[in-house]
N, CA, C and O atoms as a Tinker XYZ file with bonds, in Angstrom:
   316  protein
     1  N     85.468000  164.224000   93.831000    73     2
     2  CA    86.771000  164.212000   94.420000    64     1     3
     3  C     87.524000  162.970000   93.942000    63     2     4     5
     4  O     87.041000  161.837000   93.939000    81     3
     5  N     88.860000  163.324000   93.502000    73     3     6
     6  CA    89.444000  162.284000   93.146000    64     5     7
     7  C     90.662000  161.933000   93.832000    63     6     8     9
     8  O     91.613000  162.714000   93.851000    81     7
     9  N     90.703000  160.401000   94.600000    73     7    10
    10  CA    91.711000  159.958000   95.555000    64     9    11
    11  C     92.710000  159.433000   94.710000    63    10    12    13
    12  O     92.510000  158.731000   93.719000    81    11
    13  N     93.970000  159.871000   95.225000    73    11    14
    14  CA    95.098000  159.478000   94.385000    64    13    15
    15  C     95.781000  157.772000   95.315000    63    14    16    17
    16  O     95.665000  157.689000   96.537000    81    15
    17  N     96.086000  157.225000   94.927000    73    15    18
    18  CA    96.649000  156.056000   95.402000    64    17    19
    19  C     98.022000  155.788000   95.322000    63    18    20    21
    20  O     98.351000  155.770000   94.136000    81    19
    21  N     98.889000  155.590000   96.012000    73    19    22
    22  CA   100.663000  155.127000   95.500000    64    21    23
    23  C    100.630000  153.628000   95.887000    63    22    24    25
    24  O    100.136000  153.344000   96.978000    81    23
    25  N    101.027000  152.813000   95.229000    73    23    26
    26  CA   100.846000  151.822000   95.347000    64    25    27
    27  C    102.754000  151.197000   95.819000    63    26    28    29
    28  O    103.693000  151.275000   95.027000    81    27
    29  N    102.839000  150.724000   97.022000    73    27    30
    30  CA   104.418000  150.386000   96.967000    64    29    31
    31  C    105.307000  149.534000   95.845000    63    30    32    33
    32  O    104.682000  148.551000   95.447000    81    31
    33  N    106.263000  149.647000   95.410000    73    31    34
    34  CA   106.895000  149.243000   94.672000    64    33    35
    35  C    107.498000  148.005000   95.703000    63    34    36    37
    36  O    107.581000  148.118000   96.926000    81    35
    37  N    107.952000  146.634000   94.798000    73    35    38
    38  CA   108.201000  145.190000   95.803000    64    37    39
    39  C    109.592000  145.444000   95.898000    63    38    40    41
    40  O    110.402000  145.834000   95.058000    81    39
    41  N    109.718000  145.104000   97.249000    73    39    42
    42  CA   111.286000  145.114000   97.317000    64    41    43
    43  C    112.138000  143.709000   96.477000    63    42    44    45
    44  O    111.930000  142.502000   96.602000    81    43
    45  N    112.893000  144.261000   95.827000    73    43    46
    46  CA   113.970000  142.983000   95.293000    64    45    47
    47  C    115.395000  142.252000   96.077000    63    46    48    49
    48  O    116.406000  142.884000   96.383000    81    47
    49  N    115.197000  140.937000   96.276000    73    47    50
    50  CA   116.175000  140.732000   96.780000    64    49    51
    51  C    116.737000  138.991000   95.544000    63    50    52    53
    52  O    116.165000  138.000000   95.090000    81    51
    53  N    118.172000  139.605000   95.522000    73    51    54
    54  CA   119.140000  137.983000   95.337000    64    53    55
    55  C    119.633000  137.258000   95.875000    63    54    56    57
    56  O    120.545000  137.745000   96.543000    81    55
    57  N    119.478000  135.712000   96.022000    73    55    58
    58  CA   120.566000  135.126000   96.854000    64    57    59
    59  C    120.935000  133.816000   95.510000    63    58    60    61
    60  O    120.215000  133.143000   94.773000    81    59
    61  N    122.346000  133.931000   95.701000    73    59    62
    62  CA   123.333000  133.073000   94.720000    64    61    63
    63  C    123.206000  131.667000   95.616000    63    62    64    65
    64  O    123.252000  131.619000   96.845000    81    63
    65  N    123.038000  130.553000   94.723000    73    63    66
    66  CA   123.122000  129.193000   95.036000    64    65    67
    67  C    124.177000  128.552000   94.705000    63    66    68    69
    68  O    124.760000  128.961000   93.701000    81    67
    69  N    124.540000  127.792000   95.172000    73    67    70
    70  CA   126.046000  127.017000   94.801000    64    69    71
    71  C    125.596000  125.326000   94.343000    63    70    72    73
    72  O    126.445000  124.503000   94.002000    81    71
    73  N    124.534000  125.113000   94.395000    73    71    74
    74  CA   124.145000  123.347000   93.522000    64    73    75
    75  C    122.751000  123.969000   92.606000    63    74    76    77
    76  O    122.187000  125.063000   92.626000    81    75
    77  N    122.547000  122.866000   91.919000    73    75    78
    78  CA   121.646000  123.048000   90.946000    64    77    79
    79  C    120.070000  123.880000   90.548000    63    78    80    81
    80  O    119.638000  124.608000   89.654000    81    79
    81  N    119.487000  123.140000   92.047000    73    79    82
    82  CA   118.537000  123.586000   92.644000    64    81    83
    83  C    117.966000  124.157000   94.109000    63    82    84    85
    84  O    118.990000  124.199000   94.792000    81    83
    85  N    117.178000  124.483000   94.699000    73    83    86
    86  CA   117.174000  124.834000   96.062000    64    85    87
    87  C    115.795000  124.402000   96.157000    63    86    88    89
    88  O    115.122000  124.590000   95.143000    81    87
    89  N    115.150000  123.793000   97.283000    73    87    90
    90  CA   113.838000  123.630000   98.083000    64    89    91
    91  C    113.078000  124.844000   98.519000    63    90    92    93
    92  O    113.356000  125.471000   99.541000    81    91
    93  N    112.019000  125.172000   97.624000    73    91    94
    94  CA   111.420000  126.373000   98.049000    64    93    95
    95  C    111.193000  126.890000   99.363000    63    94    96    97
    96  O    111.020000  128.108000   99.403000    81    95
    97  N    111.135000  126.026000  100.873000    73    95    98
    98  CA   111.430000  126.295000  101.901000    64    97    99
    99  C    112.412000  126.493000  102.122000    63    98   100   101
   100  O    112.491000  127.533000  102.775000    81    99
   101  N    113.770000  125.837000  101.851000    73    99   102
   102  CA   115.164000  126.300000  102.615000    64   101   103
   103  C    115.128000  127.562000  101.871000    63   102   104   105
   104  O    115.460000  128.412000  102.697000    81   103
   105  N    114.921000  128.084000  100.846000    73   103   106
   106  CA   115.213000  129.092000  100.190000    64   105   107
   107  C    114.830000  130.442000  100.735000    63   106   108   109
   108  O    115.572000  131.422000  100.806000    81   107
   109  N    113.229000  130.341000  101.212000    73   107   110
   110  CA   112.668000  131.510000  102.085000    64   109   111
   111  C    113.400000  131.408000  103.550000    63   110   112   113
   112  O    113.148000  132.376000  104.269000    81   111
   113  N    114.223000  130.455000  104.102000    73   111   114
   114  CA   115.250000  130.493000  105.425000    64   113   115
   115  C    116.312000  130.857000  104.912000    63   114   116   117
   116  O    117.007000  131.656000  105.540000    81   115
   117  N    116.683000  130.438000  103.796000    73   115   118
   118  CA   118.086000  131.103000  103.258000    64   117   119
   119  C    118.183000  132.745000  102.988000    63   118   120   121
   120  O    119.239000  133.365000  102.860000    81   119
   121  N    117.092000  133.202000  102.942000    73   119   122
   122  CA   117.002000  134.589000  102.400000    64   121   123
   123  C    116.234000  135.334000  103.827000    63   122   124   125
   124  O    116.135000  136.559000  103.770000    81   123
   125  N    115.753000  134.710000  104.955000    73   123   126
   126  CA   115.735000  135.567000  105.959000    64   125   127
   127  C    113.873000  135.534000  105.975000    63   126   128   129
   128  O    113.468000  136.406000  106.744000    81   127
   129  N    113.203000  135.073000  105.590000    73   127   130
   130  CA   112.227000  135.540000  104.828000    64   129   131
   131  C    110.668000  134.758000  105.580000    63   130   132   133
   132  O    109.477000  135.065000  105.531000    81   131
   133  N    111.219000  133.957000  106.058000    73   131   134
   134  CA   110.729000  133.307000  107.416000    64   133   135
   135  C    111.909000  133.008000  108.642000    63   134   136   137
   136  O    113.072000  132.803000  108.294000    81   135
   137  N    111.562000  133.000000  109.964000    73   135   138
   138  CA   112.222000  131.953000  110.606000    64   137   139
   139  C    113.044000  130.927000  110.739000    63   138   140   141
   140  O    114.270000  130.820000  110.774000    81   139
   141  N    111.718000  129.825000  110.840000    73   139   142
   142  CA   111.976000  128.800000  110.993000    64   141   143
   143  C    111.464000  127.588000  109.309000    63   142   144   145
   144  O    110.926000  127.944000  108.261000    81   143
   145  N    111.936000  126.183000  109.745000    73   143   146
   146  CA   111.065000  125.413000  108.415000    64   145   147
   147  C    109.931000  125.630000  108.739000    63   146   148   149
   148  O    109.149000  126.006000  107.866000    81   147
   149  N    109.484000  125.463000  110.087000    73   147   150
   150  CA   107.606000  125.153000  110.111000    64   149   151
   151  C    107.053000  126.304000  110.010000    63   150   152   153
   152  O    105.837000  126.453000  109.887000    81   151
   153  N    107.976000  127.330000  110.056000    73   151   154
   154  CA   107.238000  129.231000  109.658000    64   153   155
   155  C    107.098000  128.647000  108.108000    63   154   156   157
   156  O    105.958000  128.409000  107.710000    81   155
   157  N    108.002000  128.455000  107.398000    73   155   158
   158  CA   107.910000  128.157000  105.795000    64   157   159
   159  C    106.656000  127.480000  105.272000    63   158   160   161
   160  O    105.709000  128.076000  104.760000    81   159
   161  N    106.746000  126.246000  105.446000    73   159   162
   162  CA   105.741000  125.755000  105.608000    64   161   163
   163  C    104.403000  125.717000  105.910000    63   162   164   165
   164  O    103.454000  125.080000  105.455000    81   163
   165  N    104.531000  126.531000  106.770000    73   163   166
   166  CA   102.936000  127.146000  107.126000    64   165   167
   167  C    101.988000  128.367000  106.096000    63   166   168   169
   168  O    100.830000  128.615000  105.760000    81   167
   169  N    103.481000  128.901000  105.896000    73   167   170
   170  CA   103.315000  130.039000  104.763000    64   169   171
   171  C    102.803000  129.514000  103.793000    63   170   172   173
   172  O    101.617000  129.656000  103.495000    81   171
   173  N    104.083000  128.454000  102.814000    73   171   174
   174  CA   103.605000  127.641000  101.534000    64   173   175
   175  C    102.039000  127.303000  101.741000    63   174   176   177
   176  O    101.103000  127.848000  101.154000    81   175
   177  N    101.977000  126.382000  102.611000    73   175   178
   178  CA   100.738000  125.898000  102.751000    64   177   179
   179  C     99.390000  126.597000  102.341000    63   178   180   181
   180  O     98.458000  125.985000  101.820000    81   179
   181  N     99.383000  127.774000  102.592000    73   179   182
   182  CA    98.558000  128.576000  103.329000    64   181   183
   183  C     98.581000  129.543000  101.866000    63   182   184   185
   184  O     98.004000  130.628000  101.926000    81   183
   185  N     99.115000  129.220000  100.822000    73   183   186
   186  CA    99.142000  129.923000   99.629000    64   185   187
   187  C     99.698000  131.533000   99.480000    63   186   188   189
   188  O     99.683000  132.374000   98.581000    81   187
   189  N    100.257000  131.461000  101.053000    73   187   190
   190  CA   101.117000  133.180000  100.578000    64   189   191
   191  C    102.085000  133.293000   99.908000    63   190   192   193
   192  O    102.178000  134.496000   99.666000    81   191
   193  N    103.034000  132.666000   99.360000    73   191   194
   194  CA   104.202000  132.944000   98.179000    64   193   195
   195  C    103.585000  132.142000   97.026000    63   194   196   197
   196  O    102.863000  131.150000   96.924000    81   195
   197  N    104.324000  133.202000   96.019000    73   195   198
   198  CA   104.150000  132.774000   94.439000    64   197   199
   199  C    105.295000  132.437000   93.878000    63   198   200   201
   200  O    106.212000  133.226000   94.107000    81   199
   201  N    105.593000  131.352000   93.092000    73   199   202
   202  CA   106.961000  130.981000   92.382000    64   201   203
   203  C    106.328000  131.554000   90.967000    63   202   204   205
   204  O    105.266000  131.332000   90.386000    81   203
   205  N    107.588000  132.482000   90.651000    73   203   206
   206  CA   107.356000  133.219000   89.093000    64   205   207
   207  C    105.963000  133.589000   88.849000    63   206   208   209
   208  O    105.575000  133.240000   87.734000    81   207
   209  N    105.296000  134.058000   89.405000    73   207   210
   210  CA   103.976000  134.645000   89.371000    64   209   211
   211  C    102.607000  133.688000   89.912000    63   210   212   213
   212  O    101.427000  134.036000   89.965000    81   211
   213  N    103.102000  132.636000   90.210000    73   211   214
   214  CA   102.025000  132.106000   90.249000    64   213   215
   215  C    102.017000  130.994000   91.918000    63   214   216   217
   216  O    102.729000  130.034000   92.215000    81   215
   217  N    101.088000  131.560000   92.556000    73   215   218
   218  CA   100.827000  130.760000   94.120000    64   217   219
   219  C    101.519000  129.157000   93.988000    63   218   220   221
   220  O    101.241000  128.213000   93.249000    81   219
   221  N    102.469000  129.326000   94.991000    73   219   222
   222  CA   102.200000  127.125000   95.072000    64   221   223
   223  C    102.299000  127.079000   96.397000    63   222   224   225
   224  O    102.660000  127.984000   97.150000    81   223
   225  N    101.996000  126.091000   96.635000    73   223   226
   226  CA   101.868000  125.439000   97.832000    64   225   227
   227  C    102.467000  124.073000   98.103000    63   226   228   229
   228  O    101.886000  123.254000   98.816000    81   227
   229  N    103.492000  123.866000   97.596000    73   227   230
   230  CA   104.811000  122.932000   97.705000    64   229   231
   231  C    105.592000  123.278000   98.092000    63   230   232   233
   232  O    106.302000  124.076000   97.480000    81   231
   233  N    105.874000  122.837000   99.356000    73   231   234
   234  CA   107.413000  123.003000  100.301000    64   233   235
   235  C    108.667000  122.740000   99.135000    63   234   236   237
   236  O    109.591000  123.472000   98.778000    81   235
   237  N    108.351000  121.665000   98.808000    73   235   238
   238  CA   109.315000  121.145000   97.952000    64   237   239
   239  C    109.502000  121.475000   96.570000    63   238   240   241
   240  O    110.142000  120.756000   95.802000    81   239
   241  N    108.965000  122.532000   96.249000    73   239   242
   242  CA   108.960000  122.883000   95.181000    64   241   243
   243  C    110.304000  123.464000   94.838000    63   242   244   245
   244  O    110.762000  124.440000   95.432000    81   243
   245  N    111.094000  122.666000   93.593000    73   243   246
   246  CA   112.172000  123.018000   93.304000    64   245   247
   247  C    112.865000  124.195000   92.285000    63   246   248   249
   248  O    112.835000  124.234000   91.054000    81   247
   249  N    113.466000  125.091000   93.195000    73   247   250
   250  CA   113.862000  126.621000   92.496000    64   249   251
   251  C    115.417000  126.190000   91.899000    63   250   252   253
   252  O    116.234000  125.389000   92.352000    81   251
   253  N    115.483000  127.402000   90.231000    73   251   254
   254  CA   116.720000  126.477000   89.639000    64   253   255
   255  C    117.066000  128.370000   89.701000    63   254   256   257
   256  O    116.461000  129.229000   90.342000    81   255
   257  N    118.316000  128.520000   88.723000    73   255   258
   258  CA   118.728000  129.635000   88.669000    64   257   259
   259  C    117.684000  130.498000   87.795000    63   258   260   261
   260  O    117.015000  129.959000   86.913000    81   259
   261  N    117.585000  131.882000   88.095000    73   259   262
   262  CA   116.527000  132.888000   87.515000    64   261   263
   263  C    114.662000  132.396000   88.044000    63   262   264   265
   264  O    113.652000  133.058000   87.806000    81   263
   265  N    114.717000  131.520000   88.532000    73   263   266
   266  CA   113.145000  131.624000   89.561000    64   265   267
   267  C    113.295000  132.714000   90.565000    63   266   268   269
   268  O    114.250000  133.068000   91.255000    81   267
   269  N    111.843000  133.221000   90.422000    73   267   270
   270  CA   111.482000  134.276000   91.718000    64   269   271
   271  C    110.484000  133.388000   92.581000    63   270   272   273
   272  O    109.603000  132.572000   92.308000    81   271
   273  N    110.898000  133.793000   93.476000    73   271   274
   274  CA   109.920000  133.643000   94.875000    64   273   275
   275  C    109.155000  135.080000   95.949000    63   274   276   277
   276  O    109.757000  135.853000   96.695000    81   275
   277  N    107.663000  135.008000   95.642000    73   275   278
   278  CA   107.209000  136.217000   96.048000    64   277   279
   279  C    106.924000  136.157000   97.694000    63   278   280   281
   280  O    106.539000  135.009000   97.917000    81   279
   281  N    106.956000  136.959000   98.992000    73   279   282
   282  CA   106.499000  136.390000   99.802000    64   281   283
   283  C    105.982000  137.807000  100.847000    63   282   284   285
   284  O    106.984000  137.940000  101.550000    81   283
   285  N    105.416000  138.423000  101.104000    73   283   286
   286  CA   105.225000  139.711000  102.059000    64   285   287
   287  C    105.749000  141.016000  100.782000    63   286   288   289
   288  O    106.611000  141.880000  100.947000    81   287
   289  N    105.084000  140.825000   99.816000    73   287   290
   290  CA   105.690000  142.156000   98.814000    64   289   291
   291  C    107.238000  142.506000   98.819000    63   290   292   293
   292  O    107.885000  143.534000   98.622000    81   291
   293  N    107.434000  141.649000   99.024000    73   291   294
   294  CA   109.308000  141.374000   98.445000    64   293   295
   295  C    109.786000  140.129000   97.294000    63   294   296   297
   296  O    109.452000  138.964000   97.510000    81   295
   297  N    110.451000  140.435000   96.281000    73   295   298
   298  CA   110.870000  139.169000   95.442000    64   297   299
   299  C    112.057000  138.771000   95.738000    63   298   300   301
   300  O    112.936000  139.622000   95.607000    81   299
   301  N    112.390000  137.661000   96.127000    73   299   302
   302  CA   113.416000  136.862000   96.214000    64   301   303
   303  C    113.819000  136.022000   94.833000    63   302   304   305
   304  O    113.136000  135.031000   94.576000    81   303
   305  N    114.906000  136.386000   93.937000    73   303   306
   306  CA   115.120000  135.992000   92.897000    64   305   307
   307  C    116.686000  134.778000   93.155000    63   306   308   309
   308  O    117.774000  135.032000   93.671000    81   307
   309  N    116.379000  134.014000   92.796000    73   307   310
   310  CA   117.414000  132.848000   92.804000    64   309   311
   311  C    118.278000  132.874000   91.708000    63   310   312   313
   312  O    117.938000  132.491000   90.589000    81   311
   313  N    119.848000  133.495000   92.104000    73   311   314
   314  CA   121.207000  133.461000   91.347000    64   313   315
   315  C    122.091000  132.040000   90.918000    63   314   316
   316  O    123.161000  132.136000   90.316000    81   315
């Protein structure tokens, strides 16, 4: 017997910045995507989002224009 699998497709989301860079925490509050900072934070920490494919765990990790941020199978792409 052969089980078929669908695997969900990630939801995409944009949010446009108006200065250079953004703080990978305000960014997941800017986009709805946690709460609060210490929801963010706890997240980062804790290695559930990926910047451009790859896990970090820096609050402060600085997003410029065209970085993605992965977080609950949704991409948050920075305009």
């Amino acid at each position: 017997m052969k089980i078929k699998v669908k695997v969900a497709e990630k939801k995409q989301v944009s949010k446009k910045i108006d200065t250079d860079f953004i703080r990978l925490d305000s960014f997941l509050k800017m986009c709805d995507a946690v709460q609060t900072g210490g929801h963010a934070k706890i997240v980062i920490q804790d290695g559930e989002v990926k910047v451009n494919g790859e896990v970090c765990t820096s609050r402060g990790k600085k997003l410029r224009s065209g970085d993605n941020a992965e977080f609950e199978r949704t991409v948050y792409t920075v305009e």
